[in-house]
C-alpha positions as CSV (number, residue, x, y, z in Angstrom):
1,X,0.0,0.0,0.0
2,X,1.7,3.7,-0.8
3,X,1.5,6.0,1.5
4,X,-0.9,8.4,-0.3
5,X,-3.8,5.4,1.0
6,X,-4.2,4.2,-2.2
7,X,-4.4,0.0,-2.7
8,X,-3.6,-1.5,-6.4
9,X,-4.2,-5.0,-5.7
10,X,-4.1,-7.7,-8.4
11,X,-6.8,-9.2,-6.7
12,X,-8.4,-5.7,-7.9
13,X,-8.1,-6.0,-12.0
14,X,-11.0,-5.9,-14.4
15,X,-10.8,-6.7,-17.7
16,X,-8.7,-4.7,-20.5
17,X,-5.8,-3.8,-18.4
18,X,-8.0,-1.7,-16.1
19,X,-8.2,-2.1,-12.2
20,X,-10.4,-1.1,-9.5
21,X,-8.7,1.1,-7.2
22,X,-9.1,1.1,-3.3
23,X,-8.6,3.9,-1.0
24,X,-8.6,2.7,2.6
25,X,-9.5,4.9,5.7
26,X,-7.3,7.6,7.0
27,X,-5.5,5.4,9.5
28,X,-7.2,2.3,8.6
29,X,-5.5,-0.5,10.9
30,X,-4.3,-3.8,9.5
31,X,-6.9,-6.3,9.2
32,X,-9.9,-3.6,10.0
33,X,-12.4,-4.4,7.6
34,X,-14.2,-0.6,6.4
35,X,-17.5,-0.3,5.2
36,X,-16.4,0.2,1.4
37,X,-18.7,3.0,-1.2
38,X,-18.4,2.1,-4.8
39,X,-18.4,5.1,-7.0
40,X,-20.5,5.3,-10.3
41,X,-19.6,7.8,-13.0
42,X,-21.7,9.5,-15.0
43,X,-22.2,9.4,-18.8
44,X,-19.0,9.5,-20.9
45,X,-15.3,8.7,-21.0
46,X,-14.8,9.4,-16.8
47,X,-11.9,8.2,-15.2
48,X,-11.5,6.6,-12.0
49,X,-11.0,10.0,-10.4
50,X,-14.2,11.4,-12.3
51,X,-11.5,14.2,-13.8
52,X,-12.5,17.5,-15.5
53,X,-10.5,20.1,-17.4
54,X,-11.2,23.6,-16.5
55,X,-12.4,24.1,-20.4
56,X,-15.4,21.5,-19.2
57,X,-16.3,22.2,-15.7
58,X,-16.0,26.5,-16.0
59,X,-14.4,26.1,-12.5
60,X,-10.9,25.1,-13.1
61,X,-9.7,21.9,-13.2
62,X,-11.6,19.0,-11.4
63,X,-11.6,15.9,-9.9
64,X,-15.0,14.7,-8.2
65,X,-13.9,11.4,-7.2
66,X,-10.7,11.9,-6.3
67,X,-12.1,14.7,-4.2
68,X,-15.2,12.0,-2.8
69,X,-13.0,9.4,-2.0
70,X,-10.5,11.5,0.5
71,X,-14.1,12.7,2.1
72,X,-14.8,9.3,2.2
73,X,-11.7,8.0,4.2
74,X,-11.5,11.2,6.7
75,X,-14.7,9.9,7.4
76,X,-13.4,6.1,8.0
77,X,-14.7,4.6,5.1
78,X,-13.1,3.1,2.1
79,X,-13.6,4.0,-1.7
80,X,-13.0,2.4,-4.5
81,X,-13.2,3.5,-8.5
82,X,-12.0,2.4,-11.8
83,X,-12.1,4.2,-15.3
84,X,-15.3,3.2,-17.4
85,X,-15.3,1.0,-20.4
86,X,-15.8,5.3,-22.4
87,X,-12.1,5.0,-21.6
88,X,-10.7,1.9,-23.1
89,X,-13.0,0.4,-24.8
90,X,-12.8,0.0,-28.9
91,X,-15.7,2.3,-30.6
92,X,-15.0,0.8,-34.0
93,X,-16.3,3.2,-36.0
94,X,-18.8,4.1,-34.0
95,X,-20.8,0.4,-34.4
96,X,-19.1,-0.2,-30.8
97,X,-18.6,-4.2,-29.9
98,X,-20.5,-6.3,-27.7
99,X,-18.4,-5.3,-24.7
100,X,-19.3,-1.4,-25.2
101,X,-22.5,-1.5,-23.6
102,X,-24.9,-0.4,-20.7
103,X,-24.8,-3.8,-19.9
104,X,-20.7,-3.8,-19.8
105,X,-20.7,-0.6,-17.2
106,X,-23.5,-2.9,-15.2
107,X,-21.1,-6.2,-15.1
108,X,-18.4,-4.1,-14.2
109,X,-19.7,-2.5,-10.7
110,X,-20.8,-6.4,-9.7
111,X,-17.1,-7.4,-10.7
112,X,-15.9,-4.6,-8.6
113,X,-18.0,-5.3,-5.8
114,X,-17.5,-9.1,-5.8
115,X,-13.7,-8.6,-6.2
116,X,-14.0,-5.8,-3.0
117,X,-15.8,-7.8,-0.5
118,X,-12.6,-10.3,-0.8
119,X,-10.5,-7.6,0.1
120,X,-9.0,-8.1,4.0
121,X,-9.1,-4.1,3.9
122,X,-13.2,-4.3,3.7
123,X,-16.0,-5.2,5.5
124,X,-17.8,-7.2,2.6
125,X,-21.1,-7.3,4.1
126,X,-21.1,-3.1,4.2
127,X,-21.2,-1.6,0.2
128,X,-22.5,1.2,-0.7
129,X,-23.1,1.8,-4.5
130,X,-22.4,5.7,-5.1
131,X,-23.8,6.9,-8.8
132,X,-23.8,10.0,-10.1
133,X,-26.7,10.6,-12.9
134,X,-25.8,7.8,-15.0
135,X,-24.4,5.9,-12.5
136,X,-27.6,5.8,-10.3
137,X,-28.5,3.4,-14.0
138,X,-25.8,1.5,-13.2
139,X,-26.1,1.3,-9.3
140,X,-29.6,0.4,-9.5
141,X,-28.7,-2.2,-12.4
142,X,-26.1,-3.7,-10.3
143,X,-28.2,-4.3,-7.0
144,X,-30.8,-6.1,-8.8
145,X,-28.4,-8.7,-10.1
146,X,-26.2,-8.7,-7.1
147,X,-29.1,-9.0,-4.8
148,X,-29.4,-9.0,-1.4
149,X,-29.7,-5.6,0.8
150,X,-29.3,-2.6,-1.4
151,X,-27.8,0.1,0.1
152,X,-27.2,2.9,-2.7
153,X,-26.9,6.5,-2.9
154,X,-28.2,8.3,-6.1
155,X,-27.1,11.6,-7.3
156,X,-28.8,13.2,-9.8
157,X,-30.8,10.4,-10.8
158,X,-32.9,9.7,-14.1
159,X,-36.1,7.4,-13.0
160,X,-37.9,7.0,-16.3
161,X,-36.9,4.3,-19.2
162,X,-33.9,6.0,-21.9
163,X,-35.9,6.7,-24.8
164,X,-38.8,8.6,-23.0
165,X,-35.8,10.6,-20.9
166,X,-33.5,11.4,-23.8
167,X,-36.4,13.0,-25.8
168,X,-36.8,15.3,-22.7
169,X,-32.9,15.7,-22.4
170,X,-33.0,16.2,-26.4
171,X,-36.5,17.9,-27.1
172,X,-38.5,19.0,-23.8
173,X,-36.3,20.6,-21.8
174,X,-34.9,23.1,-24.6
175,X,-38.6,23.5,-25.0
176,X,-39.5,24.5,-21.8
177,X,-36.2,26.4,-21.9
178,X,-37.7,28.6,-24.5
179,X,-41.1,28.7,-24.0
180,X,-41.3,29.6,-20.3
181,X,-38.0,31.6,-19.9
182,X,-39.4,35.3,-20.6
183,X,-38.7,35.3,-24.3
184,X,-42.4,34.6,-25.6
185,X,-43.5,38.5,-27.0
186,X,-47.6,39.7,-26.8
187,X,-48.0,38.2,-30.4
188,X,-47.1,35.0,-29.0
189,X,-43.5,34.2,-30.7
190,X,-40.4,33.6,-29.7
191,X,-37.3,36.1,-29.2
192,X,-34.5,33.7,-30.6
193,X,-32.1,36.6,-30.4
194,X,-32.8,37.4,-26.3
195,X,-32.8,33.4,-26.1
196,X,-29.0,33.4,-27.2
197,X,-27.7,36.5,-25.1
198,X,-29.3,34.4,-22.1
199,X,-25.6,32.1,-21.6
200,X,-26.6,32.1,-17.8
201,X,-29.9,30.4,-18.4
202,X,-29.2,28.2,-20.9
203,X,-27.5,25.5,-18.5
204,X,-27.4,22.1,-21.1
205,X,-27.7,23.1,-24.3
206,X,-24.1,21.7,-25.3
207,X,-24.8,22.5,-29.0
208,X,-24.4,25.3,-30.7
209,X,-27.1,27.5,-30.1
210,X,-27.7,28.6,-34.1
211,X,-32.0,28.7,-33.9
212,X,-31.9,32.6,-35.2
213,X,-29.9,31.6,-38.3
214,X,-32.0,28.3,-38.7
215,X,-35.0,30.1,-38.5
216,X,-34.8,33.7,-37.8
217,X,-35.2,36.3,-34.7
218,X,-38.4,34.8,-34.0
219,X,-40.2,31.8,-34.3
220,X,-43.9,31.0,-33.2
221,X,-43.6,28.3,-31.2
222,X,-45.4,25.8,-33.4
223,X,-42.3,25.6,-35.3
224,X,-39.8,25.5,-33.1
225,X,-41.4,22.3,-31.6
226,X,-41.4,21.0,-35.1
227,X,-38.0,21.7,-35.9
228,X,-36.9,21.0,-32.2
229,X,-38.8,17.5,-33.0
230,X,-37.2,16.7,-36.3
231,X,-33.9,17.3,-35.0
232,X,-34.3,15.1,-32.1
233,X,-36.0,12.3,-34.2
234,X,-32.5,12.4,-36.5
235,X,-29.8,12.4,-33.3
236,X,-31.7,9.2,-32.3
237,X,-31.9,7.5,-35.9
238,X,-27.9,8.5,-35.9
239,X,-26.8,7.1,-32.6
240,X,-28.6,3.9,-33.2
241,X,-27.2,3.0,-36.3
242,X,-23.6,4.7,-35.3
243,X,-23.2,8.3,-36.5
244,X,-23.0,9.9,-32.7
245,X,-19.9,10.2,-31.3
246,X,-21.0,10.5,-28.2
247,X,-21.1,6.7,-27.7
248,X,-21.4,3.7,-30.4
249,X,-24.5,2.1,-31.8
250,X,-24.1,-0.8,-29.3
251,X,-24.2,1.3,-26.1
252,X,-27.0,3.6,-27.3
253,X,-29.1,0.1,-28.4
254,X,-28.3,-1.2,-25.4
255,X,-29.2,1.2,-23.1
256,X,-32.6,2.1,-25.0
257,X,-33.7,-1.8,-24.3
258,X,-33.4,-1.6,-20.6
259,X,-36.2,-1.0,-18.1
260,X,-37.0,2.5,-16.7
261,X,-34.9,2.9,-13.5
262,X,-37.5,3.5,-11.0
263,X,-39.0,-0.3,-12.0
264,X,-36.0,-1.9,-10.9
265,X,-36.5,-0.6,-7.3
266,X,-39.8,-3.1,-7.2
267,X,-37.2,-6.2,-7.1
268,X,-34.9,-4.2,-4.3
269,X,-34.5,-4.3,-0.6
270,X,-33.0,-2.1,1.9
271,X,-31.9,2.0,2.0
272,X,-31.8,4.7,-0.3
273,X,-30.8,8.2,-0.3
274,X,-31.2,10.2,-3.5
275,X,-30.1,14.0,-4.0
276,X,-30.7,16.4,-6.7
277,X,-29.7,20.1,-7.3
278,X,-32.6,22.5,-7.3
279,X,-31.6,23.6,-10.8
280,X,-30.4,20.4,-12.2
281,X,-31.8,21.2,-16.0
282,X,-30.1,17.7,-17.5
283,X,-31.4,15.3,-14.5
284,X,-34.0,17.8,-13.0
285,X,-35.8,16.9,-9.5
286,X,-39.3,15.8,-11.3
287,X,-36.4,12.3,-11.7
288,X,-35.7,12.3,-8.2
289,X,-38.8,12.8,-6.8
290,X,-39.9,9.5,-9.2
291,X,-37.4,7.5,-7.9
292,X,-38.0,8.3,-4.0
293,X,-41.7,8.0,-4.8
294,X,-41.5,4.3,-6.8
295,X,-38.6,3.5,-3.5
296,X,-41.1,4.8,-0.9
297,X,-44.0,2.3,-2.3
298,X,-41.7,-0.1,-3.0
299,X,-40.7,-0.7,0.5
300,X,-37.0,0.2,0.7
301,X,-36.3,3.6,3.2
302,X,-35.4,6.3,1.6
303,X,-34.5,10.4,1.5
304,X,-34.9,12.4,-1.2
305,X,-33.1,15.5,-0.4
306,X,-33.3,19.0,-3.3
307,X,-30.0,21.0,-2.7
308,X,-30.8,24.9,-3.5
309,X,-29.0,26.4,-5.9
310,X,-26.9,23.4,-7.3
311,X,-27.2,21.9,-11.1
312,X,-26.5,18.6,-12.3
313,X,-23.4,17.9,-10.9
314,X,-24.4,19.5,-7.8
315,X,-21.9,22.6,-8.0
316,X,-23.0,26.4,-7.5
317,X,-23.0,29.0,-10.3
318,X,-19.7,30.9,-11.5
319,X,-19.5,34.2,-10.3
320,X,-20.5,35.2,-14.1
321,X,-24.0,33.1,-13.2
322,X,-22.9,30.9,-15.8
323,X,-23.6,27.1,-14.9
324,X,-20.6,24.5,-13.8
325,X,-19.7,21.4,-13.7
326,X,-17.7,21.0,-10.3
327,X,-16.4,20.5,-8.3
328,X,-18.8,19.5,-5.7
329,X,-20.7,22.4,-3.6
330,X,-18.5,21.7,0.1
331,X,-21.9,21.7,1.8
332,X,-23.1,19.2,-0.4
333,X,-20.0,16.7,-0.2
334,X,-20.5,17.2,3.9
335,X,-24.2,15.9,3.0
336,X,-23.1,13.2,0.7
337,X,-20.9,11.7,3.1
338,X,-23.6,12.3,5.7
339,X,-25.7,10.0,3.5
340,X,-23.5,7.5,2.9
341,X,-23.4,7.0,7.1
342,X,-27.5,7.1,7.0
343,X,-27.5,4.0,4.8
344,X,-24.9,2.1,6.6
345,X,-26.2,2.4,10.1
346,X,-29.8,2.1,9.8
347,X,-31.5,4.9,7.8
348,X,-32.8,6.9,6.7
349,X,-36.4,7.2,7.3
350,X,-38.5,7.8,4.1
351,X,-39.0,11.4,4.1
């Protein structure tokens, strides 16, 4: 073990050269086996410290796991993370392989945790699966076929089935976006100009936003849902047969065939805690509040907790008011850690 706390076991290696990495508690005797939190990343080519550039994030350089995990062992648990299959994984072309799936990410958190609760350094019968919007997919994936107790928490979670969620991600949201932002004028159309000087509103909309050169100052909103539509219909005929490069056509396929999130709760036992920033325009609380709801009747105990002022990676506003992505808000990584003790020792209580 080096003495930054950080244990690359052999005992610890996936597939394709990559290896689950353990950090044990600050302190952590020999033997002492420590409640151990697997951590989930979210969509895309993360690695196992969940690493931004500055360029991404608008908040300097950052590293959300990295930053997690040393929460996690000043509080005296373990952490473990290892670099998704966005990382090394072949995207031939964009057709992807049959390893390059949803699935894949899925058999790769039950390898970790089988391979972790053989660790001497962990308390096997304590693991805590830790997702972050995708990775509450994953998490929730991985507890149904591990089985068992579930003890999870999910950060900005999506609840509903992927191809009813990406037409909001792609289509409803930039909708709403528009439509109820202040832009509509008293003859009912839409100020595409005052739409594109609003760069602090507009948290999401990764594309170029080129609407007033596609179809003028203003548009009546009748066409822009028609247009909006169109485009969305063609992204999802493209990353199904290959042409996003986002992820390959085997990913994409395979995500879109697997059940909504919030249904895999009915085949779960145990504790939940899900959070969600308050302005989280990609995974927005309506998500959350699904999930806590379908957990709630479902039996398991869970919190559902909406942090104020926090978006989708639950990290304030620049001071510009522009919209980042990390690192995480301190009060919420005191809360997350907070959680992760609530589902270990008993809670919480649904609420």
């Amino acid at each position: 073990m080096g003495g930054d706390g950080l244990s690359l076991e052999d005992g610890l290696s996936l597939e394709d050269g990559r290896e689950v990495v353990l950090r044990l508690p600050d302190g952590a005797a020999a033997g002492a086996g420590a409640p151990v939190v697997v951590l989930l990343q979210p969509f895309g080519a993360w690695d196992r410290d969940a690493s931004l550039p500055a360029e991404v994030s608008g908040n300097g350089p950052v590293r959300l796991f990295a930053d997690l995990g040393a929460a996690l062992a000043g509080a005296g648990y373990a952490a473990a993370s290892f670099d998704t299959r966005f990382v090394t994984e072949d995207r031939r072309g964009g057709a992807g392989s049959s390893r390059f799936t949803f699935t894949g990410l899925v058999d790769d958190a039950v390898r970790a945790v089988e391979l972790l609760r053989a660790h001497p350094g962990v308390d096997g019968g304590r693991v805590v699966l830790l997702g972050v919007s995708m990775g509450t997919d994953v998490a929730l994936a991985a507890a149904e076929r591990l089985g068992g107790e579930t003890l999870a928490v999910l950060v900005a979670p999506c609840s509903e089935a992927r191809p009813v969620f990406q037409r909001h991600l792609g289509l409803d949201r930039r909708l709403e976006w528009l439509l109820a932002g202040g832009f509509t004028g008293p003859d009912g159309t839409v100020d595409l100009a005052a739409a594109r000087r609003d760069v602090a509103g507009r948290s999401g909309w990764w594309e170029e936003f080129d609407l007033p050169e596609r179809l003028g100052p203003r548009a009546d909103p009748e066409v822009l849902h028609a247009e909006l539509t169109w485009e969305f219909d063609a992204w999802e005929r493209g990353a199904l047969d290959g042409a996003d490069d986002s992820a390959p056509a085997s990913f994409w396929r395979d995500w879109y065939a697997q059940p909504a999130p919030y249904r895999r709760l009915a085949g779960l036992r145990g504790r939940v805690a899900v959070h969600v920033g308050a302005e989280d325009w990609t995974t927005p609380p309506r998500q959350a509040h699904l999930l806590h709801r379908a957990a709630s009747a479902y039996g398991l105990r869970s919190r559902l907790t909406v942090h104020p002022g926090l978006g989708h990676l639950l990290s304030p506003r620049s001071a510009a008011g522009l919209r980042t992505y990390g690192p995480f808000d301190p009060g919420f990584l005191r809360e997350l850690v907070g959680s992760v003790a609530e589902v270990l020792d008993g809670g919480p209580q649904s609420g």
